[in-house]
C-alpha positions as CSV (number, residue, x, y, z in Angstrom):
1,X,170.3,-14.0,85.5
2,X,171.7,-10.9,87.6
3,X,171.0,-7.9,87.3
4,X,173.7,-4.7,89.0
5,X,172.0,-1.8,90.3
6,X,174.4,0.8,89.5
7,X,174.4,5.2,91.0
8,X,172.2,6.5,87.7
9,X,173.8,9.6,86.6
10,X,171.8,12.3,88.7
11,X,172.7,15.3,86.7
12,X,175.6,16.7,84.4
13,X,178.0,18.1,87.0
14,X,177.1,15.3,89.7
15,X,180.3,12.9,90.4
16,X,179.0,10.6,92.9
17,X,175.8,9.8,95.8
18,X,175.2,9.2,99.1
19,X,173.0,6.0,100.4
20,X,171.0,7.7,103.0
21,X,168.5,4.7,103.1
22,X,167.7,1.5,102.0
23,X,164.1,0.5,101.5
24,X,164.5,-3.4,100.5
25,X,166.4,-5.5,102.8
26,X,168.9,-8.9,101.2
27,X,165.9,-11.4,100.6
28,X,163.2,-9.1,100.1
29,X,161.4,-9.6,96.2
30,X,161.0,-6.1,94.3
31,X,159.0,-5.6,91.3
32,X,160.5,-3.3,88.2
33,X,161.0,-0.1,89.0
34,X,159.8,-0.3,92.2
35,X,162.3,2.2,95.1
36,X,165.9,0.1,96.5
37,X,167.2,3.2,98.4
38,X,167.6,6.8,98.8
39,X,170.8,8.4,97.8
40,X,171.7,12.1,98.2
41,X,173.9,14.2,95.8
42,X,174.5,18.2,96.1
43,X,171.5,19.0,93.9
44,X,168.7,15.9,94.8
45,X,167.4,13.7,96.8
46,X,166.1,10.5,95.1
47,X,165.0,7.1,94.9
48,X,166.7,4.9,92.8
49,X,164.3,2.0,91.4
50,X,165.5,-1.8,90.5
51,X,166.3,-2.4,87.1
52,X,164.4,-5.8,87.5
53,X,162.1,-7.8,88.7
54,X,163.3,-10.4,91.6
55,X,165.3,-10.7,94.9
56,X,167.7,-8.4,96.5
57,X,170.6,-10.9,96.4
58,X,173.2,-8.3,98.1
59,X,174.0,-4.6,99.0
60,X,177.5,-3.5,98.1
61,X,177.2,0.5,99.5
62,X,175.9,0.6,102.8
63,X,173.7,3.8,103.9
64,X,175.8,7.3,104.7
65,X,178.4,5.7,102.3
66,X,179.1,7.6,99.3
67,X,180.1,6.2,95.7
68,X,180.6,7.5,92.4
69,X,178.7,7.2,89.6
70,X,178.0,4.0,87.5
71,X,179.5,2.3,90.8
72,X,177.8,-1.0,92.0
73,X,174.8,-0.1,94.9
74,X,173.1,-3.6,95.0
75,X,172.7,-7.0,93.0
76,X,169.0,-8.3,91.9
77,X,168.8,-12.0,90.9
78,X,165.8,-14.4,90.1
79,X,164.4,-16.2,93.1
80,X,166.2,-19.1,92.8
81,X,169.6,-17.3,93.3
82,X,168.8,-15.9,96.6
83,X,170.1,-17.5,100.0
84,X,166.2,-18.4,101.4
85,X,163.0,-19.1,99.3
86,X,161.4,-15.7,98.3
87,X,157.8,-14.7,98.9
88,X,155.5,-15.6,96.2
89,X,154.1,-12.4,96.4
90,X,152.6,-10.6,93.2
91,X,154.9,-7.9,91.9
92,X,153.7,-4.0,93.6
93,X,153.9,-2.9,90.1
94,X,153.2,-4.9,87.3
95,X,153.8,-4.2,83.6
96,X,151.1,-4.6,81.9
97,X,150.8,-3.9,77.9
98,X,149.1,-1.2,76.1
99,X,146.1,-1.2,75.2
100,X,145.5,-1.8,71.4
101,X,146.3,1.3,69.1
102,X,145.7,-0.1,65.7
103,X,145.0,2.6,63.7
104,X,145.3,5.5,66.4
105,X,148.3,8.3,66.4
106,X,151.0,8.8,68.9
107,X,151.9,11.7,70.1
108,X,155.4,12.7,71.6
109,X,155.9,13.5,75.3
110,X,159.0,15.8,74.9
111,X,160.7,17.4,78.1
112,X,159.5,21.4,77.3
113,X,161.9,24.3,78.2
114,X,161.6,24.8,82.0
115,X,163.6,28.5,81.9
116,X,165.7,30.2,80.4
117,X,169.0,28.8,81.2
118,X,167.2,25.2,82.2
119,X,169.0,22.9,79.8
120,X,167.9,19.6,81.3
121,X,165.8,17.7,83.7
122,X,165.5,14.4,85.6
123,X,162.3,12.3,85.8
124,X,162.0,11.9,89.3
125,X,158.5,10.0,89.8
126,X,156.3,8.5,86.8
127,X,152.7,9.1,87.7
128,X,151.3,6.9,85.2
129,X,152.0,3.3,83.8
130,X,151.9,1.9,80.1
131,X,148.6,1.0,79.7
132,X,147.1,3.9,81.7
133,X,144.3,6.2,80.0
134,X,145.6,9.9,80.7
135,X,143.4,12.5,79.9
136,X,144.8,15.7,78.2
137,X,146.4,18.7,80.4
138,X,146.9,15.8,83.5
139,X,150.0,15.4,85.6
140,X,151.6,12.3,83.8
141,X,155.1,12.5,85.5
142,X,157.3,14.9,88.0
143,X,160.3,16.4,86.2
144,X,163.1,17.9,88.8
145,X,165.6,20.9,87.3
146,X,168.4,22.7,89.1
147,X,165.8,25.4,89.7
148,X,162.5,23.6,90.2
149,X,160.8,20.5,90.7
150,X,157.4,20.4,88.7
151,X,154.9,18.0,86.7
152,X,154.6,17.5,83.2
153,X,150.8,16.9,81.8
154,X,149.8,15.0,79.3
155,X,149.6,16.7,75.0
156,X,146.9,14.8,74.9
157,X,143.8,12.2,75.9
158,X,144.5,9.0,75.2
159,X,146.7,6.1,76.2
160,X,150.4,5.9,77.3
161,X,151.7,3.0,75.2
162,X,156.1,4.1,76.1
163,X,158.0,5.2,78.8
164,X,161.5,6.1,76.9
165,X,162.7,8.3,80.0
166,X,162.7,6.2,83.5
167,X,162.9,7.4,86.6
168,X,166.4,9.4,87.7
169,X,166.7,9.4,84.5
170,X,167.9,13.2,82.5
171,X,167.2,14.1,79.8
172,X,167.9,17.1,77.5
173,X,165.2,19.6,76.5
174,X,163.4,18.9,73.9
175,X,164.1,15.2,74.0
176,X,161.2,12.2,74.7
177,X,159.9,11.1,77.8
178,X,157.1,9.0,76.9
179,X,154.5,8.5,73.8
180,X,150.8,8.6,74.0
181,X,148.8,6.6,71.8
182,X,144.9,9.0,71.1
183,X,142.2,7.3,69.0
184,X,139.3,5.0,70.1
185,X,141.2,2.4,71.5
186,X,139.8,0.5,74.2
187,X,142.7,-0.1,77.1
188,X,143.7,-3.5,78.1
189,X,141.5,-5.0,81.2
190,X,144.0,-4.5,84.3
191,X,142.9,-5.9,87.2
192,X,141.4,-3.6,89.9
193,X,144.2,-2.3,92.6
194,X,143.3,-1.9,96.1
195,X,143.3,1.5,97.8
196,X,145.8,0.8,100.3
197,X,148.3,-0.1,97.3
198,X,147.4,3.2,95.2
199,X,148.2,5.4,98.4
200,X,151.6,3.3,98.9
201,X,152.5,5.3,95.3
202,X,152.6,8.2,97.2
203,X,153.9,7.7,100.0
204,X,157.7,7.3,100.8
205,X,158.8,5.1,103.5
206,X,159.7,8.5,105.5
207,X,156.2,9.6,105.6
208,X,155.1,5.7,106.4
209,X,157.4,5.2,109.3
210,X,156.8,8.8,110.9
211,X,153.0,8.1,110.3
212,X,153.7,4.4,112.4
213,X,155.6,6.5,115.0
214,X,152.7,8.8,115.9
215,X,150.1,6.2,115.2
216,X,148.5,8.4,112.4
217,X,146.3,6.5,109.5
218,X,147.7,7.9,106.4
219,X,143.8,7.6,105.2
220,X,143.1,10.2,107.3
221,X,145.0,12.2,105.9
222,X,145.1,15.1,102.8
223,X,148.4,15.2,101.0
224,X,149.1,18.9,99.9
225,X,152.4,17.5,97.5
226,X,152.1,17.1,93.9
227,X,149.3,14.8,92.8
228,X,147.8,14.7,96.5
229,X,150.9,13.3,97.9
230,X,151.1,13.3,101.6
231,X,154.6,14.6,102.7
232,X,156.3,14.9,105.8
233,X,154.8,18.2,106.9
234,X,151.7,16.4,106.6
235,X,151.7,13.9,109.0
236,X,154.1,16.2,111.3
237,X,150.6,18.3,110.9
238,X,148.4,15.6,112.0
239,X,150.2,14.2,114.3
240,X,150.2,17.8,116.0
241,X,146.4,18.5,115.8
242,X,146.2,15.0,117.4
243,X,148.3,15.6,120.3
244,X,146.5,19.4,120.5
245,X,142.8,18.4,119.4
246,X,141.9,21.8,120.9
247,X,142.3,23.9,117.8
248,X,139.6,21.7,115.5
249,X,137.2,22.0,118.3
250,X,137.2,25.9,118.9
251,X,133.7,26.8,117.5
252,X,132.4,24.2,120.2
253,X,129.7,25.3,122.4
254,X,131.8,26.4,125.8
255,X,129.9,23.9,129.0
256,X,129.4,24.8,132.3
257,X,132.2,22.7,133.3
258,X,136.0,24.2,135.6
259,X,138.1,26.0,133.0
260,X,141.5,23.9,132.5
261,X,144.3,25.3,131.3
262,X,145.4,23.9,128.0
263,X,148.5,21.7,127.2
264,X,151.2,23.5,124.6
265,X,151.3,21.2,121.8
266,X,154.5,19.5,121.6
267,X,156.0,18.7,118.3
268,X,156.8,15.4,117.0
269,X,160.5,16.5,115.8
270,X,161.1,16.8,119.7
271,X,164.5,14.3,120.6
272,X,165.0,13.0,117.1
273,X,167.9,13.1,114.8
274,X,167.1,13.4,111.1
275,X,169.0,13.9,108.0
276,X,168.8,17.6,106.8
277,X,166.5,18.2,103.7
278,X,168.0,18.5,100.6
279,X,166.7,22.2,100.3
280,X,167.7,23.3,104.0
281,X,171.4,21.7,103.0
282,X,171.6,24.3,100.0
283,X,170.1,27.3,101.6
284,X,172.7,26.5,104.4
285,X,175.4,26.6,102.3
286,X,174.0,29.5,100.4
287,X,173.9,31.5,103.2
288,X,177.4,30.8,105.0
289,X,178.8,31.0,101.1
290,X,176.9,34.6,101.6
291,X,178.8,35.6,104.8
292,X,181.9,34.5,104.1
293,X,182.1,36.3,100.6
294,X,180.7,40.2,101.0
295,X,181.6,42.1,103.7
296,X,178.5,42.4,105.6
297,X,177.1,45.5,107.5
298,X,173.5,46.5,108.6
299,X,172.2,49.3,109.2
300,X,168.7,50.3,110.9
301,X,166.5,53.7,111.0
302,X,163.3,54.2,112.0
303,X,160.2,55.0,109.6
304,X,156.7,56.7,110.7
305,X,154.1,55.7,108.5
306,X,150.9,57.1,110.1
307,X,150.0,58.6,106.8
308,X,150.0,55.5,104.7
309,X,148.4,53.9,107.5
310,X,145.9,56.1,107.2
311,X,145.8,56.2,103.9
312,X,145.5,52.3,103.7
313,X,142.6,52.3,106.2
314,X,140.2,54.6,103.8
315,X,140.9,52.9,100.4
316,X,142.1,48.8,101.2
317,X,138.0,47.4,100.7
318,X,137.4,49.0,97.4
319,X,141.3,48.4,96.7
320,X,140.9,44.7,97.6
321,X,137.2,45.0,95.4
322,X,139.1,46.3,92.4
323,X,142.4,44.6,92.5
324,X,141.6,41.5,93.8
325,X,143.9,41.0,96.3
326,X,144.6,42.7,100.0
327,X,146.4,45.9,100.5
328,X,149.7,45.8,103.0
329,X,152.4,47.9,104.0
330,X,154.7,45.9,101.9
331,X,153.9,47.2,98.2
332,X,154.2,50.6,99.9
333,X,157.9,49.4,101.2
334,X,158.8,48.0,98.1
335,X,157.4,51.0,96.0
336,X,159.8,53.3,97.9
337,X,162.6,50.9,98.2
338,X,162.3,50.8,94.1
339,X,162.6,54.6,93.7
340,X,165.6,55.1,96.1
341,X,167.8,52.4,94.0
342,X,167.3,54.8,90.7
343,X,169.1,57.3,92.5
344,X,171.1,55.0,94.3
345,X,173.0,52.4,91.3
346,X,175.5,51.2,93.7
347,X,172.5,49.5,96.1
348,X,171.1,48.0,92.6
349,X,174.5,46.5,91.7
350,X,176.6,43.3,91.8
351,X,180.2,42.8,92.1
352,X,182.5,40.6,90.9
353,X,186.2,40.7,92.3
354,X,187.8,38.1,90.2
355,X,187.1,40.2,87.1
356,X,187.8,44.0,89.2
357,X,184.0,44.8,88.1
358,X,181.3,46.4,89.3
359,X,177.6,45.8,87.4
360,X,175.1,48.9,87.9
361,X,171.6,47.3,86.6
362,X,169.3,48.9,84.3
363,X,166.1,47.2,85.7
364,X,165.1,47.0,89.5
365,X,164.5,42.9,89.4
366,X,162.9,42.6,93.3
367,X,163.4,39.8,94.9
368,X,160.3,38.8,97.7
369,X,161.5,36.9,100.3
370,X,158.9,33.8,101.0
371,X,158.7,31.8,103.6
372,X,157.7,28.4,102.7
373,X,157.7,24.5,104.0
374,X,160.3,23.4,102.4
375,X,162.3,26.7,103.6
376,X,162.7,30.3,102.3
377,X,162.6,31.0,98.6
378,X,162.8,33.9,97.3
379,X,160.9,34.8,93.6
380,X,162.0,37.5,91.8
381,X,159.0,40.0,90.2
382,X,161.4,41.1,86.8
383,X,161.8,45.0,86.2
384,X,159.4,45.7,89.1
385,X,160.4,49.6,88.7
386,X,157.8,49.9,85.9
387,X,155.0,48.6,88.1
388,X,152.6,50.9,90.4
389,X,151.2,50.2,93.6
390,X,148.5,48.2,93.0
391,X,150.9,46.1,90.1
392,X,153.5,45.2,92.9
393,X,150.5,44.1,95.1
394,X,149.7,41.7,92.7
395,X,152.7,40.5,91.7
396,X,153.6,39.8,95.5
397,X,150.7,38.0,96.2
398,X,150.7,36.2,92.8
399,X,154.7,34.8,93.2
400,X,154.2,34.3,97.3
401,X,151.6,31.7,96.4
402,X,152.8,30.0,93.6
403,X,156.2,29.6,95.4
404,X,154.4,28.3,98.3
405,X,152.0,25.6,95.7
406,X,155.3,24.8,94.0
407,X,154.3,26.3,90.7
408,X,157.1,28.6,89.8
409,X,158.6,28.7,86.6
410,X,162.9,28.6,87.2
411,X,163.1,31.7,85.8
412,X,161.3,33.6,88.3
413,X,163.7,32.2,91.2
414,X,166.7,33.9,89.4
415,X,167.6,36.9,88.1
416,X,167.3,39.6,91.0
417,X,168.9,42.6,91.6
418,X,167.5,44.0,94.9
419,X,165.4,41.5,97.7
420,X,163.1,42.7,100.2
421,X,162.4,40.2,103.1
422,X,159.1,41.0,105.5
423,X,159.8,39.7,108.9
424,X,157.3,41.9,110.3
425,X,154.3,39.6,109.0
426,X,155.4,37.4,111.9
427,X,155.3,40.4,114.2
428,X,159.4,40.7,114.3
429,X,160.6,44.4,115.0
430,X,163.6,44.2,112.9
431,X,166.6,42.0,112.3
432,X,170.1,41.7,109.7
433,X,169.1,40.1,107.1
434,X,172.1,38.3,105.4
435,X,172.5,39.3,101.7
436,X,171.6,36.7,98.7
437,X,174.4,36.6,96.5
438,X,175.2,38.0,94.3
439,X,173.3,41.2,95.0
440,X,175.0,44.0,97.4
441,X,172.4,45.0,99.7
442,X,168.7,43.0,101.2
443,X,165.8,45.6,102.7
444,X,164.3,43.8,105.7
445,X,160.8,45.6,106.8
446,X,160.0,44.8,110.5
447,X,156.1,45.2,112.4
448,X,154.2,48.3,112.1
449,X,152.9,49.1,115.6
450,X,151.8,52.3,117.2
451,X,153.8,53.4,120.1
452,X,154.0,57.0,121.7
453,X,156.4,59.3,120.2
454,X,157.7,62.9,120.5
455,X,156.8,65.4,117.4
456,X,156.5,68.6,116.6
457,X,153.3,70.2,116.5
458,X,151.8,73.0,114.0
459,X,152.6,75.8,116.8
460,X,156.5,74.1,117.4
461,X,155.8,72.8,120.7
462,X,156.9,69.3,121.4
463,X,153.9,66.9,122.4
464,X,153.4,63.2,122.5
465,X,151.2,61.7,119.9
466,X,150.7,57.8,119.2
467,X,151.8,56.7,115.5
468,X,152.2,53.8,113.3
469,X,156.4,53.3,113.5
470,X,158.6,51.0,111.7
471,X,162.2,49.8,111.7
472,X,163.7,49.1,108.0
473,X,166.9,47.1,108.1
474,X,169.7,47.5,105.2
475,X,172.1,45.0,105.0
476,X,174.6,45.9,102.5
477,X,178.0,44.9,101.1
478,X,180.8,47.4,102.4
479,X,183.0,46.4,99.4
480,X,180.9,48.5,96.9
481,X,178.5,50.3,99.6
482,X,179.9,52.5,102.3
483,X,177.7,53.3,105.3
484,X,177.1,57.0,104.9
485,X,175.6,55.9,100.8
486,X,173.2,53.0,102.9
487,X,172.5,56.1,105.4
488,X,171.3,58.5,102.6
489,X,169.7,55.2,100.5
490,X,167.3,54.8,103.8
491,X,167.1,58.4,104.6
492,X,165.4,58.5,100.6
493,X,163.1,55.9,101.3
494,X,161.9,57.2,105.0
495,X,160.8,60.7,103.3
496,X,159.3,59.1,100.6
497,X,157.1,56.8,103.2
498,X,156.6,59.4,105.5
499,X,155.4,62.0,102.8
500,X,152.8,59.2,102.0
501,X,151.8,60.8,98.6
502,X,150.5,57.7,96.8
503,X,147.0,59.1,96.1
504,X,148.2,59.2,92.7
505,X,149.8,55.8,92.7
506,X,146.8,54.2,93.8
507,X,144.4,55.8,91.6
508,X,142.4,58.3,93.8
């Protein structure tokens, strides 16, 4: 018997794939479920697992070849239908059956609502087998959205007796992914896996074959992706602190021996082609889609901030005591950014020109610009105009690191009305940030630094004094915004920051 491997239907507006990769060569036995290839559609990046136990028999869409959905990718037959004698090889991952459940409940795994306007989701990896003993609250499988990828725990302890969702498969909210069977059953004997075979789960053949490429033992290293997962950055990681051992080494007692100078780490991506990540693709595309649309302008003043400066020196240790997180410029930026778009509804605003509207936003949604590994994100802290100093703090620090863990709901990556974007943390002066759609206008806030500058003294006499100075960037939509109204919308937020009355803001 035969079995077609078909392009799965990879989400409700997707049409067709493309084969970046295939992981199983014509001759090669695969186990059920176990990865055939990679394919790549407009919204994912997956693996597509055989529907069968057997032999690759024949690939019918070769990689960078794309087909539509429910078309033919590849043919798996028993082992006495392929060309050469198949390796007797045990299957990678067996199907074993549940344990006993005689007289214990299941209970429904059920895809939960992932966001407001999430209506769906695709299984993208199971994390456990039938027959597996879960324990309540753990990761059980990864669930990907249009929005977010994230993992689904178990309702409760016991044992998963059903899969009823497989992998690439999607599903509707609400509907059942799996059933777990709690009670006193005792599970079914499996035999013991080896460690090297529990990694291979989470590993994909990228991360193997850049790991054999810069000779780095994948036991060595600490997977920061869901479940422990080593990912690419990983081993890109390791491979760097190999070639640059210098860093690990720093608190090392300093010998008598010549000072050398040392060698600039060179990164592993250096003279290779690779295929761009799914989420670089769309954030390309975002942006161009950006630049193309508004009518893009940006414009740039100069901000002196001695007096928050100041003001942050005195109070950030029993700020950071009470609050529990570290005080920055960028609450302060934000803060004053937030008070200039109630006078200024045309910077808090969106426009749409095949309806001849214009949308002037009750709530200031803020969008944070975060930089991340998997490329910028940008979650949104909803109506941040009711929230203080020390609440916008917070809520920064709180969305920066779950977007940066992965742990974001969807609904916090939409829904913004106003972003700010902090290129000074990486010591920038300014730039023009490009706008994200389909807001009007994006706040970028460069590096405070302390250079000379001429004031005016108490007396009126001119004199040179050293200050904290900032440049804040406005990029803004000229189709709704003209450039005096982005003028006067910095000009507000300057003499707010320079005023640097948030004694009250901040409690004192």
């Amino acid at each position: 018997m035969t079995f077609s491997v078909t392009m799965p239907q990879l989400g409700e507006s997707v049409t067709e794939g493309t084969v970046t990769r295939w992981l199983k060569e014509v001759g090669d036995t695969v186990a059920a479920d176990e990865p055939l290839l990679e394919v790549s559609t407009d919204k994912v990046d997956t693996e597509i697992p055989s529907p069968a136990a057997g032999v690759l028999l024949a690939i019918r869409a070769q990689e960078d070849e794309t087909v539509q959905v429910g078309a033919e990718l590849a043919v798996i037959g028993e082992a006495s239908d392929a060309p050469a004698p198949a390796a007797t090889e045990a299957p990678v991952a067996p199907v074993v059956p549940p344990a006993s459940t005689q007289g214990a409940a299941e209970i429904s795994i059920t895809l939960p609502a992932l966001g407001e306007s999430v209506t769906e989701g695709t299984v993208t990896r199971w994390l456990k087998q039938v027959g597996d003993q879960v324990a309540a609250d753990e990761p059980i499988l990864e669930i990907s959205t249009d929005k977010v990828d994230t993992e689904i725990p178990a309702p409760a302890s016991g044992i998963l007796v059903a899969i009823t969702a497989g992998e690439d498969q999607t599903v509707a909210v609400g509907s059942e992914l799996g059933r777990i069977a709690t009670g006193t059953a005792a599970p079914v004997e499996v035999a013991p896996v080896e460690a090297a075979d529990l990694s291979d789960a989470y590993v994909t053949p990228l991360v193997r074959r850049l790991a054999a490429q810069n000779d780095i033992d994948l036991a060595t290293v600490t997977g920061t992706g869901v479940g422990g997962r080593i990912r690419k950055q990983d081993v890109l990681d390791a491979a760097q602190q190999k070639s640059y051992p210098g860093a690990a080494a720093a608190g090392a007692p300093v010998s008598a021996a010549p000072v050398t100078t040392a060698t600039p780490p060179v990164s592993p991506l250096r003279g290779r082609t690779e295929k761009m990540p799914r989420l670089r693709k769309v954030i390309a595309e975002r942006l161009v889609e950006s630049l193309q649309t508004s009518a893009q302008l940006t414009t740039v003043i100069e901000v002196d901030v001695s007096g928050i400066a100041s003001l942050r020196n005195r109070i950030r240790s029993e700020f950071e005591a009470r609050e529990g997180v570290k005080l920055s410029f960028l609450p302060f930026f934000c803060k004053a950014a937030i008070e200039a778009l109630k006078q200024f509804p045309q910077v808090n605003a969106s426009i749409n020109m095949d309806e001849g509207t214009i949308t002037y936003h009750d709530a200031e949604n803020l969008g944070i610009a975060v930089d991340t590994e998997r490329g910028l994100l940008v979650p949104v802290i909803q109506r941040a105009g009711d929230l203080n100093i020390a609440g916008l703090a917070r809520h920064i620090a709180d969305v920066a690191d779950r977007t940066r863990t992965n742990k974001l709901s969807p609904d916090e990556l939409s829904g913004g009305t106003f972003t700010v974007t902090n290129t000074g943390s990486r010591g920038a002066l300014f730039d023009t940030p490009i706008i994200n759609l389909p807001q009007v206008a994006i706040l970028g806030t460069g590096a405070v630094v302390k250079r000379p500058i001429i004031v005016t003294d108490a007396t009126g006499q001119d004199v040179i004094a050293i200050r904290s100075m900032v440049y804040l960037a406005l990029s803004y939509d000229h189709r709704i915004i003209d450039g005096a109204d982005a003028a006067r919308f910095l000009g507000t937020i300057r003499q707010r920051l320079e005023e640097a009355s948030f004694e009250a803001e901040l409690g004192l």
